[in-house]
N, CA and C atoms as a LAMMPS dump frame, in Angstrom:
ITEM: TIMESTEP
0
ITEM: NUMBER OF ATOMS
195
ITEM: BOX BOUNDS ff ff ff
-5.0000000000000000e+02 5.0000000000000000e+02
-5.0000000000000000e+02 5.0000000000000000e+02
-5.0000000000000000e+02 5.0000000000000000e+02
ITEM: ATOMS id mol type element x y z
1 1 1 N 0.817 -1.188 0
2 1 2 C 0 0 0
3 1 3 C 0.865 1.257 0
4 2 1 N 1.81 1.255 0.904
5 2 2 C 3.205 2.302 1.233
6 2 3 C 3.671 2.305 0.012
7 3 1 N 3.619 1.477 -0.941
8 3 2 C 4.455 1.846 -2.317
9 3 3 C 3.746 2.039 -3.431
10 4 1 N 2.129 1.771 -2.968
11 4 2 C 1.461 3.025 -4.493
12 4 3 C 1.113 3.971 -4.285
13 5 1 N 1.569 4.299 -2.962
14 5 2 C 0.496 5.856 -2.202
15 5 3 C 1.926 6.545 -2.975
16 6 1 N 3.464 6.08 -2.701
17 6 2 C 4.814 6.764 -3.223
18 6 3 C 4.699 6.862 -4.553
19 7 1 N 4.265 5.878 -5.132
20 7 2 C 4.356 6.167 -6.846
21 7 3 C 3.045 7.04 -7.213
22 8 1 N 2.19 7.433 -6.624
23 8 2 C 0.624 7.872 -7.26
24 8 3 C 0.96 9.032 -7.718
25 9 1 N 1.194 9.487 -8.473
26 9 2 C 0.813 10.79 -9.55
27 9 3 C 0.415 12.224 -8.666
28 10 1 N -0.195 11.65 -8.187
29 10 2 C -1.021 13.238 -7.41
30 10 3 C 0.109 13.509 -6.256
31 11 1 N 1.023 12.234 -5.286
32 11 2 C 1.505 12.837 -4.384
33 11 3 C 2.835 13.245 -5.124
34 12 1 N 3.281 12.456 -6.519
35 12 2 C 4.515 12.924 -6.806
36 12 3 C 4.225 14.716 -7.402
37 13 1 N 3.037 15.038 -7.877
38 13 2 C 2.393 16.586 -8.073
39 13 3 C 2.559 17.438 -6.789
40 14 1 N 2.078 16.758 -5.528
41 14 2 C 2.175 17.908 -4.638
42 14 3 C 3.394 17.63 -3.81
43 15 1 N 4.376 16.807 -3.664
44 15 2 C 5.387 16.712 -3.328
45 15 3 C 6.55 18.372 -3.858
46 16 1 N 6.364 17.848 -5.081
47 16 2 C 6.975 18.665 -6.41
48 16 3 C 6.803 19.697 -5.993
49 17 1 N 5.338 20.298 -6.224
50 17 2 C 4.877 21.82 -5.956
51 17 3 C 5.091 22.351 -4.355
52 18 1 N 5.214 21.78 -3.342
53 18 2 C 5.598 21.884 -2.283
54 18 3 C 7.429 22.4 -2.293
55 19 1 N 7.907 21.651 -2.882
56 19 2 C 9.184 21.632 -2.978
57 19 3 C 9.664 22.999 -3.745
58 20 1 N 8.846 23.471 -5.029
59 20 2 C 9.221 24.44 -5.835
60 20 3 C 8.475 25.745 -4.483
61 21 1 N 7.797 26.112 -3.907
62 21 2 C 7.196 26.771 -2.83
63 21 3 C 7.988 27.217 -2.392
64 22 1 N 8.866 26.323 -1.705
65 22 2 C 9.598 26.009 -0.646
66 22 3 C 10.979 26.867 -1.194
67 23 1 N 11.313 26.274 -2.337
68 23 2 C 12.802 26.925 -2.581
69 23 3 C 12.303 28.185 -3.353
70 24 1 N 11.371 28.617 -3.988
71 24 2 C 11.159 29.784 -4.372
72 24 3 C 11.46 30.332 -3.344
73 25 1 N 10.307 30.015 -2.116
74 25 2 C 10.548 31.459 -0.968
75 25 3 C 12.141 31.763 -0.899
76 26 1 N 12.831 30.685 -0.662
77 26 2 C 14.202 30.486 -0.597
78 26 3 C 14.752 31.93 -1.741
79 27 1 N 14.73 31.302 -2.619
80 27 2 C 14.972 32.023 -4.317
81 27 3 C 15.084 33.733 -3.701
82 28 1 N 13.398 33.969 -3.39
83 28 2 C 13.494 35.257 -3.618
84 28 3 C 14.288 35.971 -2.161
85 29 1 N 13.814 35.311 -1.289
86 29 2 C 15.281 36.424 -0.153
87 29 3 C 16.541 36.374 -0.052
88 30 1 N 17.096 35.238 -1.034
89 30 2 C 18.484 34.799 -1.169
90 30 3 C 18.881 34.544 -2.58
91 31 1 N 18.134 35.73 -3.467
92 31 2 C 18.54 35.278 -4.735
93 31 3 C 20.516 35.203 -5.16
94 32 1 N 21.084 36.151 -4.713
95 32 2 C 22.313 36.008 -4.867
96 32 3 C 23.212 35.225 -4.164
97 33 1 N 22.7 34.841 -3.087
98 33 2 C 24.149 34.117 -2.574
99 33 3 C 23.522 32.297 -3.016
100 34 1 N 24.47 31.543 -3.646
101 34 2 C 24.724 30.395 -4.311
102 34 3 C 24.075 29.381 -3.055
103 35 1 N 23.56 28.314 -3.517
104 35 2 C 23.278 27.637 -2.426
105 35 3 C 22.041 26.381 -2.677
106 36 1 N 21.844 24.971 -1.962
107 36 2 C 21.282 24.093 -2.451
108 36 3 C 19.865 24.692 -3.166
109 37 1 N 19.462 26.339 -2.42
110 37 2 C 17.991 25.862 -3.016
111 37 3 C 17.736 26.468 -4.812
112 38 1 N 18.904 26.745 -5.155
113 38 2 C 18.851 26.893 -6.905
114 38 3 C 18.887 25.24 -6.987
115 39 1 N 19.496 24.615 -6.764
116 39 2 C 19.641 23.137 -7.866
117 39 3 C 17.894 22.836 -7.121
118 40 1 N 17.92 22.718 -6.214
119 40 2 C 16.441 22.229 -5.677
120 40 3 C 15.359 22.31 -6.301
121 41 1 N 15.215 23.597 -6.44
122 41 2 C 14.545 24.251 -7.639
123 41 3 C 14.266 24.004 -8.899
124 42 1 N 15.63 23.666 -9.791
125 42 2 C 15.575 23.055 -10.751
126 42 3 C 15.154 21.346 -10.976
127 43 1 N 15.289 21.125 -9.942
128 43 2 C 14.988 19.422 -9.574
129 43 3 C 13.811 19.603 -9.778
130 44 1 N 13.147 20.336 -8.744
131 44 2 C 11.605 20.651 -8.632
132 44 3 C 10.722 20.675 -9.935
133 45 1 N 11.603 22.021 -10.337
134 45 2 C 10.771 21.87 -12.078
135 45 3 C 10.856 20.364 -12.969
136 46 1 N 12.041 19.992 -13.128
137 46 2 C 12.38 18.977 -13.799
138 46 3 C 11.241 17.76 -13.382
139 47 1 N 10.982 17.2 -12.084
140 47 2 C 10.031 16.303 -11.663
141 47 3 C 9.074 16.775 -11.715
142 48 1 N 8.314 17.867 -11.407
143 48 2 C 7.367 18.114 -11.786
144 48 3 C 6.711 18.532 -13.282
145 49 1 N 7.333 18.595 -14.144
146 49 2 C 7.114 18.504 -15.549
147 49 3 C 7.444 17.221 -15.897
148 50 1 N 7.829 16.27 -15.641
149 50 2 C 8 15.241 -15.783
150 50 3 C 7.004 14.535 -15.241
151 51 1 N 5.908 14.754 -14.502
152 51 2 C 4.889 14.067 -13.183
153 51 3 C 3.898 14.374 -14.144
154 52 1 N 4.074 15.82 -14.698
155 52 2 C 2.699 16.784 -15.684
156 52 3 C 2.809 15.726 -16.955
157 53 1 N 3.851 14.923 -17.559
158 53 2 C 3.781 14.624 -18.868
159 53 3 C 3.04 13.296 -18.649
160 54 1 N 3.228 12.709 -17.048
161 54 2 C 2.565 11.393 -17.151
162 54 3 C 0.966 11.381 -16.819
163 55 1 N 0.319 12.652 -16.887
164 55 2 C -0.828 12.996 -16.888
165 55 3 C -1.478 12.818 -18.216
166 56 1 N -0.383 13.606 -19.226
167 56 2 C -1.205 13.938 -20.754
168 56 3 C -0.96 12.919 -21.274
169 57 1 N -0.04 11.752 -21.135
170 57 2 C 0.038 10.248 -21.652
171 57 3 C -1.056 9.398 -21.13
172 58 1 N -1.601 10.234 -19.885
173 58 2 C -2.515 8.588 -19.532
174 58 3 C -4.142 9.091 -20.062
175 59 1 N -3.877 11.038 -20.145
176 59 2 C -5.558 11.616 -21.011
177 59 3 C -5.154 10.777 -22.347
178 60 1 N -3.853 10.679 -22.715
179 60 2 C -3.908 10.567 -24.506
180 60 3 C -4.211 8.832 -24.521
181 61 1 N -4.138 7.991 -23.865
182 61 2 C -4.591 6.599 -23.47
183 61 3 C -5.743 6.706 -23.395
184 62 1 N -6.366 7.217 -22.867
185 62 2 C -8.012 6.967 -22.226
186 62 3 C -8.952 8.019 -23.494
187 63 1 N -8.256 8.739 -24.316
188 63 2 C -8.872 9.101 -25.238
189 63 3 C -9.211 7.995 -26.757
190 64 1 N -8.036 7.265 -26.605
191 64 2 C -8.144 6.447 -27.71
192 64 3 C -9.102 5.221 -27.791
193 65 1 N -9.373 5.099 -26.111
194 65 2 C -10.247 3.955 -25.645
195 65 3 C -11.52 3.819 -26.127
């Protein structure tokens, strides 16, 4: 059960968006000094556009049905 609640789509969505939140706030009071929450950030986007594409693959599945 612990390992489809981890793989389900929706928590890898709000995991993601939590995470991009999180290091934005980061972002904007510390935009200049270097530090984990730029790569974080980019992680963030990266999985979460990556979480978004396995959405429009499973509409473009269930459309063909």
């Amino acid at each position: 059960m612990l390992k489809r609640f981890v793989a389900s789509r929706i928590v890898k969505v709000f995991v993601f968006s939590v995470m991009l939140i999180t290091t934005g706030n980061e972002l904007i009071s510390n935009f200049y000094e270097l530090g984990a929450h730029h790569g974080i950030a980019l992680f963030a986007v990266f999985q979460l556009m990556k979480a978004l594409s396995e959405f429009y693959e499973a509409a473009d599945i269930l459309e063909g049905t």
